[in-house]
C-alpha positions in Angstrom: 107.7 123.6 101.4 110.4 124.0 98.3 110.6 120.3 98.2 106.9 119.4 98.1 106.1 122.2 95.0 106.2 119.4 91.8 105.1 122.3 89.8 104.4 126.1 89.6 104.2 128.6 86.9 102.0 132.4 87.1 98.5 130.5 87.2 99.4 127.6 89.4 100.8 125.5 91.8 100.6 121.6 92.2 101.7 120.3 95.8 102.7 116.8 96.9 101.2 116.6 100.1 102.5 114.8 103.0 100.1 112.3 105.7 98.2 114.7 107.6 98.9 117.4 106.3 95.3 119.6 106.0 94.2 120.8 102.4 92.6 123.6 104.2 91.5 124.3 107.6 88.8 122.5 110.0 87.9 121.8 113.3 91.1 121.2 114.6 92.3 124.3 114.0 95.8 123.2 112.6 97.9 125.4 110.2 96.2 123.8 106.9 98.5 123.6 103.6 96.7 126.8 101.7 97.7 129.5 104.6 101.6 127.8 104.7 102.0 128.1 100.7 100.5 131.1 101.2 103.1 132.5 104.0 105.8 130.8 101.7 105.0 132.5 98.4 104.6 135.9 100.1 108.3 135.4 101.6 109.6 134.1 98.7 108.9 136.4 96.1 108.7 139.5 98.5 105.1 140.0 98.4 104.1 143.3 100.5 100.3 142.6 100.2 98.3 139.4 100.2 99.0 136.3 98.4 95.8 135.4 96.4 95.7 131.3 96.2 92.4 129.3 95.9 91.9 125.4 96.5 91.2 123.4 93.4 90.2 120.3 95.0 90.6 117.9 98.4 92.1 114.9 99.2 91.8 113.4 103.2 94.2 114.3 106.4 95.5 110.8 106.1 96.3 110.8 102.7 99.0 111.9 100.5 99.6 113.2 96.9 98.6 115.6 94.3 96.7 118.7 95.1 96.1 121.8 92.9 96.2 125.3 93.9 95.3 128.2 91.5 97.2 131.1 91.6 94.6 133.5 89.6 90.8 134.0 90.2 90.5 133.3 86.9 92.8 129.6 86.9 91.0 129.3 89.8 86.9 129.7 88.2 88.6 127.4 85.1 90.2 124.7 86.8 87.0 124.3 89.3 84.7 124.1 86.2 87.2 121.4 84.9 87.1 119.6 88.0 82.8 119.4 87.5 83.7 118.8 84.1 85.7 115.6 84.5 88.5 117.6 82.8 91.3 116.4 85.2 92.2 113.1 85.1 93.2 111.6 88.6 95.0 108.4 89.0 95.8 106.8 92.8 97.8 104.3 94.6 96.5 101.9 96.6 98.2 99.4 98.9 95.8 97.1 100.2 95.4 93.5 102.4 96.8 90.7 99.6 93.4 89.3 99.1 91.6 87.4 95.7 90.2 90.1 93.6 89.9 90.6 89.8 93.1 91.7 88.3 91.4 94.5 87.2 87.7 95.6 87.8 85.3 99.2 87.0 83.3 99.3 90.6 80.1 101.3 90.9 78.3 102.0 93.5 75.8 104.4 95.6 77.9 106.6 98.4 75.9 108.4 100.9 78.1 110.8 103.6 77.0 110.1 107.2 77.8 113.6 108.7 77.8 112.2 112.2 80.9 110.0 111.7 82.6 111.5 108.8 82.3 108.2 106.9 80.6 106.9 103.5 77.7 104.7 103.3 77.9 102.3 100.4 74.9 101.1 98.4 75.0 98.5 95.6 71.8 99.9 94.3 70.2 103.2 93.2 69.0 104.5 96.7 67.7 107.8 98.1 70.1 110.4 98.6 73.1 108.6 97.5 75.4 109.6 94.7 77.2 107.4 91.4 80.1 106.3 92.5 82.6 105.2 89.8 86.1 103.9 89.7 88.4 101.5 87.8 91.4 99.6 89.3 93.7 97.5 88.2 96.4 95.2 90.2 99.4 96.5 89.2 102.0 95.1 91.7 102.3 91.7 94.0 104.0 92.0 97.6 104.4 89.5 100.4 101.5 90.7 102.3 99.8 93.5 99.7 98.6 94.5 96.7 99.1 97.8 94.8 96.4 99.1 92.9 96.0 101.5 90.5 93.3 103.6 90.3 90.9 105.8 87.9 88.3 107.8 89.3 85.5 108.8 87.0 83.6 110.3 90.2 84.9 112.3 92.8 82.9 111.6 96.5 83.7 111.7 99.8 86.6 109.1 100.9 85.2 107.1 97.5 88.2 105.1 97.2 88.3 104.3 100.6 84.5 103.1 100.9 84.8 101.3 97.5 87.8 99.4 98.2 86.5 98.6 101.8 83.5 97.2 100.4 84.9 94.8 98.0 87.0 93.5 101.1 89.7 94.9 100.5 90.5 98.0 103.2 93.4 100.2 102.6 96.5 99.9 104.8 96.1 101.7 108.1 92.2 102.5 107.5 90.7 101.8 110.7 87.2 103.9 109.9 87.2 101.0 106.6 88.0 98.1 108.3 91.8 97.7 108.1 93.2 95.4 110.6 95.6 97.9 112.2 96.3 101.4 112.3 100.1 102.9 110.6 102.6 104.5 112.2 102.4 108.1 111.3 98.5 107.8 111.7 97.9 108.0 107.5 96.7 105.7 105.3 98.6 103.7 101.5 96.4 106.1 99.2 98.5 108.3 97.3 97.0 110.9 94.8 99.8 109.4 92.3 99.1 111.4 88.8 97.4 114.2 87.3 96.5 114.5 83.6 94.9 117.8 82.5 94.8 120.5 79.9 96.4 123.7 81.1 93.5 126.3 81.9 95.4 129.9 80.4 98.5 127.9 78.0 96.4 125.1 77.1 99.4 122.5 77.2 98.7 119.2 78.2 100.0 118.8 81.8 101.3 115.4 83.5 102.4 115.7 87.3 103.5 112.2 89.1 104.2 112.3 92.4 106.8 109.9 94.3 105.8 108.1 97.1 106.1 109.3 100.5 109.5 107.8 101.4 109.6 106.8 105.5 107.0 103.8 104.4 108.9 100.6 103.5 105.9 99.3 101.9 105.7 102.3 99.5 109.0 102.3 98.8 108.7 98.8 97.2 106.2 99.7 95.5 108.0 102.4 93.4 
């Protein structure tokens, strides 16, 4: 757990999380990363009672990256206000299928959740019940077989990136439910919560995590 802390101080904690590792729990009923840093604060600093730490945000099981945990109730309240704010600016990685697309390109679109399948519905249009979905990406390496992106989100919906991409015809490695050819190895997917860019909700200094790239994938490893 030591390793994957990128940064901590007495308000909060940013993680890198690993593929398939859980944000917090579901369904499945697998340990989910907010009871294990819990467990490993509460040993670590010799905590007799509970350890008090609140999710800031989500990414997917089969992704990997930056995630915020808040410490305090009250970095907790701020830093989810900022989040609905806009306040914390989230870049990604991408690897994707080496395809013709823009260099770079600001995609909008209309995402609707289909509960029954866990996926997102993308609309070109203005339609009923779907949300703005806005991101901006830019080519910023060339590999045999793939392309990396980089990635701006202005909105934040449910597997955005992944339905955006997919839609423009070009899937994400290893995303079966978006139409990638074939599934990875360790069952995740190339989207990597790469950078976080926010102002600090108690010190007010401007805070810049990056997070490597997970390093048992040859194909994010050239990236870097």
């Amino acid at each position: 757990m030591e390793e994957q802390i990128l940064y901590e101080d007495n308000h909060l904690l940013v993680i890198n999380k690993k593929v398939g590792q859980l944000v917090q729990g579901d369904k499945t009923g697998d340990e989910p990363l907010l009871d294990s840093i819990k467990n490993f604060i509460k040993i670590r600093d010799h905590k007799p009672g509970n350890v008090f730490l609140g999710l800031v945000h989500r990414i997917d099981r089969p992704t990997s990256g930056l995630v915020i945990y808040a410490k305090t109730s009250k970095a907790l309240s701020r830093l989810t206000q900022m989040v609905k704010n806009r306040e914390i600016r989230k870049t990604y990685w991408a690897v994707v299928a080496k395809e013709m697309i823009p260099q770079s390109q600001r995609l909008v679109h209309y995402l609707k959740k289909n509960e029954k399948n866990n996926k997102a519905i993308v609309f070109t249009k203005l339609t009923d019940g779907a949300k703005e979905s806005i991101l901006t990406y830019q080519i910023i390496k060339t590999l045999d077989n793939y392309l990396l992106l980089e990635i701006d989100l202005e909105t934040g919906r449910h597997h955005q990136i992944r339905a955006q991409l997919s839609k423009i015809g070009v899937p994400i490695k290893g995303d079966l439910k978006y139409g990638a050819s074939r599934s990875n190895p360790d069952g995740g997917i190339n989207l990597h919560a790469r950078r976080l860019e926010f102002i600090h909700p108690v010190t007010k200094e401007n805070i810049i995590i990056t997070a490597p790239v997970p390093q048992n994938d040859a194909i994010w490893r050239a990236c870097e």
